[in-house]
Every structure is written in C-alpha cells, then in structure tokens.
C-alpha positions in Angstrom: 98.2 111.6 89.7 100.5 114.4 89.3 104.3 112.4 87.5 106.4 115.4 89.5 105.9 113.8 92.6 109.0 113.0 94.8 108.9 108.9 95.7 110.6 107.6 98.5 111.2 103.8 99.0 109.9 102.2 102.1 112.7 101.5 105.0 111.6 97.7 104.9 112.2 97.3 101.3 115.9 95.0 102.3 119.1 95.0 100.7 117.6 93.0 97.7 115.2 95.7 96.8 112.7 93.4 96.6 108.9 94.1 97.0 109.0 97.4 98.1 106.5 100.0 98.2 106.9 104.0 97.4 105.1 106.5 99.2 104.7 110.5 98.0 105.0 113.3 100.1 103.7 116.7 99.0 99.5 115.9 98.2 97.6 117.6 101.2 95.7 115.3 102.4 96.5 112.5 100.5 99.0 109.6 100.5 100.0 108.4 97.2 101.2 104.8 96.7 102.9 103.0 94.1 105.1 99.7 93.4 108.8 100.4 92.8 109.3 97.4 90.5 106.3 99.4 87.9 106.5 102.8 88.4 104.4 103.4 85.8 101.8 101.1 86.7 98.9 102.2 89.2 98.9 104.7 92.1 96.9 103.6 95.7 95.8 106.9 97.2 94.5 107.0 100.2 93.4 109.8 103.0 95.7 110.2 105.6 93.0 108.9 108.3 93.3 105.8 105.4 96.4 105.4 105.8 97.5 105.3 109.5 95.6 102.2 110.6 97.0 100.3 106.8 100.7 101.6 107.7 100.0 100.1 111.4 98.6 96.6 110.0 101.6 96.2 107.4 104.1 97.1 110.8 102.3 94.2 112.9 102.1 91.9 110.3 105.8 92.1 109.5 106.3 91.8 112.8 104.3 88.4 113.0 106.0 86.9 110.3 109.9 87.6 111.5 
C-alpha cells in the first residue's frame, strides 16, 4: 500500500479517540483501511462494491448497541 496516502479518522471514533478506524481516499477503485491506534500495522482493502454493504453493517450494528 502506497505510505503517501491521506487518512481520515472515522466520525464515530468519540471524544476518547478510542477504537477508531481510518479510511483512504485517492485508490480508484479501492478502499484502504487501517487502525489508528497502529498505523503501521496492516491495511484492509477492499473494492468499493466491498465496502458499501461492510460500511452499512458497522452503521446498523452501532445503531443496535446505543
């Protein structure tokens, strides 16, 4: 994975900064993914058409478990 890539910090990460994901912009295609607390450590990537219905299952099961 290329390291100039831009990372954002999910919006659900809380005040805490906690267990929060990263997401890259910028791959066609491709959706990188990484942990912020090892931002060194692996990178998910998955296809957009991947990543849609994951994105959607984390939303509903945050949603479950407010």
């Amino acid at each position: 994975m290329d390291v100039s890539l831009v990372w954002r910090k999910s919006s659900h990460s809380g005040a805490d900064n906690g267990d929060c994901v990263e997401v890259a912009d910028g791959v066609p295609g491709l959706v990188p993914v990484r942990d912020s607390k090892a931002p060194g450590g692996p990178v998910l990537t998955f296809t957009a058409d991947q990543w849609r219905p994951f994105a959607a299952a984390l939303g509903r099961s945050r949603r479950l478990a407010s």
